[in-house]
TITIZA-347657 format. One record per atom (N, C-alpha, C): residue in three letters; x negated, y, z. Coordinates in steps of 0.1 Angstrom, whole numbers, plus 2048, in hexadecimal, padded with zeros to 3 digits. Atoms other than C-alpha are relative to their C-alpha. Layout:
AlaXYZ ...
END
This chain:
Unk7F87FC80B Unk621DAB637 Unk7FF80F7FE Unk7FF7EE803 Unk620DCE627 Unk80D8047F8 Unk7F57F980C Unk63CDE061C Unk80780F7FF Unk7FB7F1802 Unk649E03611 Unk80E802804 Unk7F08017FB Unk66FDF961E Unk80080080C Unk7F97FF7F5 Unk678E07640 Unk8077F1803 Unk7F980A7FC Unk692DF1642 Unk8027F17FE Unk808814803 Unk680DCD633 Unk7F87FC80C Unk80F7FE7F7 Unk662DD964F Unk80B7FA80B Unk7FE7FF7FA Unk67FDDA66A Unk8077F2801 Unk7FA80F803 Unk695DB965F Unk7FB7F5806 Unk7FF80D7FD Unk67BDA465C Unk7EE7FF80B Unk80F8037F8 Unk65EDAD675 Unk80880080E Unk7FF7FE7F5 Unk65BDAA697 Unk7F8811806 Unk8067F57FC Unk642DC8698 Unk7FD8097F2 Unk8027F380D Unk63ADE8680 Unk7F5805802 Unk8117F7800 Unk618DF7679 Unk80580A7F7 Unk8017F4807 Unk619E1B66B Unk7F48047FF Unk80E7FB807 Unk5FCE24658 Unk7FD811801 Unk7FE7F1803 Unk5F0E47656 Unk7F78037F1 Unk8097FD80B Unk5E3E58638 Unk7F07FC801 Unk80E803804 Unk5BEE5662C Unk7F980C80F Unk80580E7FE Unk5AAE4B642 Unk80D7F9806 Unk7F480C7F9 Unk5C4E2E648 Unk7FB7FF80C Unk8008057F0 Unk5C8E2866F Unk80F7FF802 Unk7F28027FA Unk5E6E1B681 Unk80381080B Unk7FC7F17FE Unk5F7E3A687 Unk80C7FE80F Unk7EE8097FB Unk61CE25697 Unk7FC7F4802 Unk80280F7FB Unk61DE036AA Unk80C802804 Unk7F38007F8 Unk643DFC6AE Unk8057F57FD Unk7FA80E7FF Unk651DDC6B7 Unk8117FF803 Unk7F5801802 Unk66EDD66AE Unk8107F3805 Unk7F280C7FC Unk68BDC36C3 Unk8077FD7FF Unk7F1803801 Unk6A3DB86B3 Unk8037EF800 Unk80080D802 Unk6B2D936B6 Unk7FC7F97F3 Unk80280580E Unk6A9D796A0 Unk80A7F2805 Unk80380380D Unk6B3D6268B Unk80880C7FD Unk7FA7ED803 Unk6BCD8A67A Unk8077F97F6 Unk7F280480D Unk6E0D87668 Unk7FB80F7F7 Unk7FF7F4805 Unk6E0DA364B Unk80D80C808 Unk7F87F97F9 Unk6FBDB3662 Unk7FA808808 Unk80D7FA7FD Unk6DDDBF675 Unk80280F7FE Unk8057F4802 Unk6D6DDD664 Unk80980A800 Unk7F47F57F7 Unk6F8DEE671 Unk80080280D Unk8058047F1 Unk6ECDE8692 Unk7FE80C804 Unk8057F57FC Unk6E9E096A6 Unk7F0801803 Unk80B8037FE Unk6C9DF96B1 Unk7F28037F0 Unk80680580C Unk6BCDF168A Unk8018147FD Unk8017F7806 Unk6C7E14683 Unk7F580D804 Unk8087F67F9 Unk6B1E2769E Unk7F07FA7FB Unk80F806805 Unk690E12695 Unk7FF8097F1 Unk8017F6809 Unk699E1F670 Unk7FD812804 Unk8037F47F9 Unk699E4567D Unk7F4803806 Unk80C7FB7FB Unk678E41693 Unk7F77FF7F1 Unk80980380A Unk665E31673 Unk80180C7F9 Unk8017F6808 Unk673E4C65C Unk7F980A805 Unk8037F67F6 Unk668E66676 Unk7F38017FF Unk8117FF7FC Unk646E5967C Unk7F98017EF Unk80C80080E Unk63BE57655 Unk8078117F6 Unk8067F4807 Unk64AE7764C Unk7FD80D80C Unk8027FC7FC Unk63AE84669 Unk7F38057F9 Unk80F7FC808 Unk619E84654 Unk8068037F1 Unk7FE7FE80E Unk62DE8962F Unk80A8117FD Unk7FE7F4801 Unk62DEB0625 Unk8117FD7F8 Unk7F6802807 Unk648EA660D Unk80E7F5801 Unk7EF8077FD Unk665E8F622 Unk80480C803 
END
């Protein structure tokens, strides 16, 4: 699955690929542990919220403009 949503990537995957700019290469490999079957309650999770944080971190680690 591909998606531009942090928090769709974190929901409903088991793992996260972060891309890097041109040339595309997996930049991030972060597997994500959180129980399943995932209630939407989830994403108040102190857990759900630190996954959010690394992702944001790692893609505006390459973005002049986050």
């Amino acid at each position: 699955m591909v998606t531009h949503s942090i928090p769709e990537a974190i929901y409903l995957s088991d793992r996260v690929l972060i891309m890097s700019n041109r040339p595309g290469r997996i930049k991030r490999d972060v597997t994500i542990d959180l129980p399943r079957p995932r209630h939407p309650d989830v994403m108040y999770a102190p857990r759900f919220v630190e996954y959010d944080r690394l992702l944001h971190a790692a893609l505006a680690d390459e973005d002049p403009g986050a």
